[in-house]
N, C-alpha and C positions, 0 to 999 in steps of 0.2 A: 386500499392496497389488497392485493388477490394474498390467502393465507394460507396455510400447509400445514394441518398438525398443529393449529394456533399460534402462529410464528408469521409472521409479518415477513413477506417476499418482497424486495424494493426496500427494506432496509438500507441505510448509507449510513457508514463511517468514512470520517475525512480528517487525516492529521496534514500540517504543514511544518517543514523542516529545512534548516539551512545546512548543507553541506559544509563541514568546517575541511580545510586545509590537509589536515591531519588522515584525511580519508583519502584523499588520491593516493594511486598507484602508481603511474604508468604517468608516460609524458605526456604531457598536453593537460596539466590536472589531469587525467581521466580517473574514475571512478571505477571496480568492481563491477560485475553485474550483481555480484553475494550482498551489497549494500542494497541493491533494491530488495531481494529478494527478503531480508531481515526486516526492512520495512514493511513488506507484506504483511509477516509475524507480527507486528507489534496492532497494524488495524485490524488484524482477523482475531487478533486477542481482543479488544475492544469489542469486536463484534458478539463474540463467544459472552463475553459480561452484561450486553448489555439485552441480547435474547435471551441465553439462559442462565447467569447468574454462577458460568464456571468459567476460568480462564482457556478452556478446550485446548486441544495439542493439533497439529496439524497433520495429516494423513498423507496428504501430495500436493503436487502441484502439477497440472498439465497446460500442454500449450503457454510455456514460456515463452514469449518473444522480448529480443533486445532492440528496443526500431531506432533507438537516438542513445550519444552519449549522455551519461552522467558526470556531471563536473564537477570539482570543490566550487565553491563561491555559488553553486546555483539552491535555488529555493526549489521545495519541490512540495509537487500535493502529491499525497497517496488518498487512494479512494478504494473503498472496502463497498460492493453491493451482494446481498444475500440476493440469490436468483433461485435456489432449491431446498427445500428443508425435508430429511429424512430423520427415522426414527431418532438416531442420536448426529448423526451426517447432516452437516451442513455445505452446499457449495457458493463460493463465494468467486467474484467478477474483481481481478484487483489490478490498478496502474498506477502506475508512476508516471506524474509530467509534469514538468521543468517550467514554471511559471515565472521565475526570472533568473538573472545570468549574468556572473560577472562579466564586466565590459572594460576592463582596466586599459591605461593609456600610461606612459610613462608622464603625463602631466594630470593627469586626473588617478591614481594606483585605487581607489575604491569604488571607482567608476559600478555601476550595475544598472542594467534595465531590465522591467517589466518585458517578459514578452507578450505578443500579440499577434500569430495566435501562439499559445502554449505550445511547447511538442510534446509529445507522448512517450517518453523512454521506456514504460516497460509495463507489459500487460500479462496476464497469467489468470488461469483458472485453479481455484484451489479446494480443496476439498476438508475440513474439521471436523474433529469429532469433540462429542462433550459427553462428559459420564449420565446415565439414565438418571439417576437420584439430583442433579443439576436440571437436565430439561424437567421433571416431575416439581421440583421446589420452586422454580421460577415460574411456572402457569400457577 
């Protein structure tokens, strides 16, 4: 993998999470878009720990896009890819997709499928910072 300042580019973090019930908003289940974006938070913290050994704070976010609902009852992968490493600036490659999806039926109520292919609910560019005395303790 191509490196920057000794930090590994092409890095990946990947959580998976089941939307519980409790999280919908709006009708149709639908979901927030603030519930992706918190998910973000939690793999770019992941990232932060596992390059330089601080839980980093997040700076921004640019090019938010919302392409697909999010649902209660759906499973989702978040994926975290480091694509630039500055002195203490990290940018990170981060989405949300919808791997599977309640399919309820009044004769099956827990019904869910796999989908195939996934969709993509939400993709974003993010930017982290982590304190000097973190990037210097983890190399």
């Amino acid at each position: 993998m191509p490196t920057q300042n000794g930090k590994d580019v092409g890095t990946r973090v990947v959580h998976r999470r089941y939307v519980a019930y409790s999280h919908a908003h709006y009708a149709g289940n639908l979901v927030d878009g603030a519930y992706s974006l918190g998910l973000f938070g939690d793999v770019a913290t992941e990232m932060c720990i596992l390059t330089d050994g601080d839980e980093g704070l997040f700076a921004s976010y640019s090019d938010v896009q919302f392409r697909e609902p999010v649902r209660a009852g759906d499973v989702l992968e978040v994926t975290c890819d480091l694509v630039k490493v500055g002195n203490r600036s990290r940018v990170l490659e981060l989405a949300v997709t919808v791997v599977a999806r309640g399919a309820a039926t009044p004769e099956r109520p827990g019904a869910a499928e796999m989908l195939d292919p996934p969709l993509v609910a939400t993709t974003a560019t993010g930017t982290v910072v982590v304190p000097e005395r973190a990037r210097t303790d983890a190399t």
